[in-house]
Residue, then its C-alpha position, 0 to 999 in steps of 0.5 A: x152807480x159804481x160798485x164798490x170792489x174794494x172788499x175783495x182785496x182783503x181776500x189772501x190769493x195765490x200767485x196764480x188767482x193774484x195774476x188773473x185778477x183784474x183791478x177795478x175802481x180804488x184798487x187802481x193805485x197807480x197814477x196817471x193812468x190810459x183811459x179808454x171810454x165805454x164806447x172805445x174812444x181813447x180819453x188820453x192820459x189821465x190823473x186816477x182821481x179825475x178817470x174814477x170821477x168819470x166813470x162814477x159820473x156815468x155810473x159804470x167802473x173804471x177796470x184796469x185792462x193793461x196792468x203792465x203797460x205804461x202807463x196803465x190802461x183803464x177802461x169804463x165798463x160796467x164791471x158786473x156785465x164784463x165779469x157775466x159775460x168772460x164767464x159765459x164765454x168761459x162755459x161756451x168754451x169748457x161746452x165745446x170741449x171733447x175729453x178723450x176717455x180710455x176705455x178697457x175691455x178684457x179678453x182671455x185666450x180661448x174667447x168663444x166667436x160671439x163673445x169676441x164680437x160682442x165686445x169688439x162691437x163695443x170697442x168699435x162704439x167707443x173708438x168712433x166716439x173718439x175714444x181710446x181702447x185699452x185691450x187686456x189679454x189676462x192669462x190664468x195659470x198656465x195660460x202664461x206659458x202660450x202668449x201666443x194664443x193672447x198675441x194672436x187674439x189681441x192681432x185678430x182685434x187689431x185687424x177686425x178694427x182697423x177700419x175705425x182704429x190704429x194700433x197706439x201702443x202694440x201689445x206688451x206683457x206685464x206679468x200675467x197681462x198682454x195690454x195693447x191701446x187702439x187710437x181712433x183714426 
């Protein structure tokens, strides 16, 4: 038996959701109307009251698949299992999908030889993850006044790293800051 989705018009969308959706069984107004079969055939062209009878006659939905065709192309379907199976592939395709994340490590000038290891092993783990790295140089006081220091130290991460990474965005000062971002290769 055909659903009945008419309770969904009722509903206010917005241009966007309006756009998307798809008219199925009475909400098709415009007559005649293309139809094509359950199993792909072309039926010809069609009054909508004898296409809806069709596809009440086989217990499935008439859904409009052209809106902007002339004239409308409709097809029988089952419009529950249509629905079940975009969203499926909707998931399949979100699933596949890789966000790219930046991650921030911060140094200071006189960092001792372990502790710049340490994090530039995480920076290396985050980077062959196919992230980005965001690498802050936070200077104290008078530290501000040798940039250099800073500069060398963020050009030391750089080279250590450039066998997984490149140097985006290269090291620039904002106010007591000296930022650098590394892309993976």
């Amino acid at each position: 038996m055909a659903a009945d989705y008419s309770s969904l018009e009722e509903v206010p969308l917005s241009t966007n959701e309006r756009e998307r959706r798809v008219r199925v069984n009475r909400m098709i107004r415009i007559s005649p109307v293309r139809v094509i079969s359950d199993a792909g055939e072309q039926l010809g062209v069609l009054a909508i009251e004898d296409a809806l009878a069709m596809a009440e006659e086989r217990g499935l939905d008439l859904v409009e698949v052209a809106p902007m065709a002339r004239p409308p192309v409709v097809k029988i379907m089952d419009y529950g299992k249509y629905k079940f199976e975009e969203a499926k592939a909707a998931r399949a395709a979100k699933k596949k999908q890789h966000v790219i994340e930046v991650k921030e490590i911060k140094f200071r000038p006189g960092i001792d030889d372990h502790d710049f290891d340490f994090k530039v092993r995480h920076m290396r783990e985050f980077l062959t993850e196919g992230n980005k790295v965001k690498v802050t140089m936070m200077f104290r006081g008078r530290q501000v006044t040798r940039l250099d220091l800073g500069k060398a130290v963020l050009d030391r991460v750089a080279g250590t790293l450039a066998d997984v990474g490149k140097v985006e965005f290269d090291a620039r000062v904002e106010g007591r800051t000296m930022t650098m971002v590394l892309a993976p290769k």
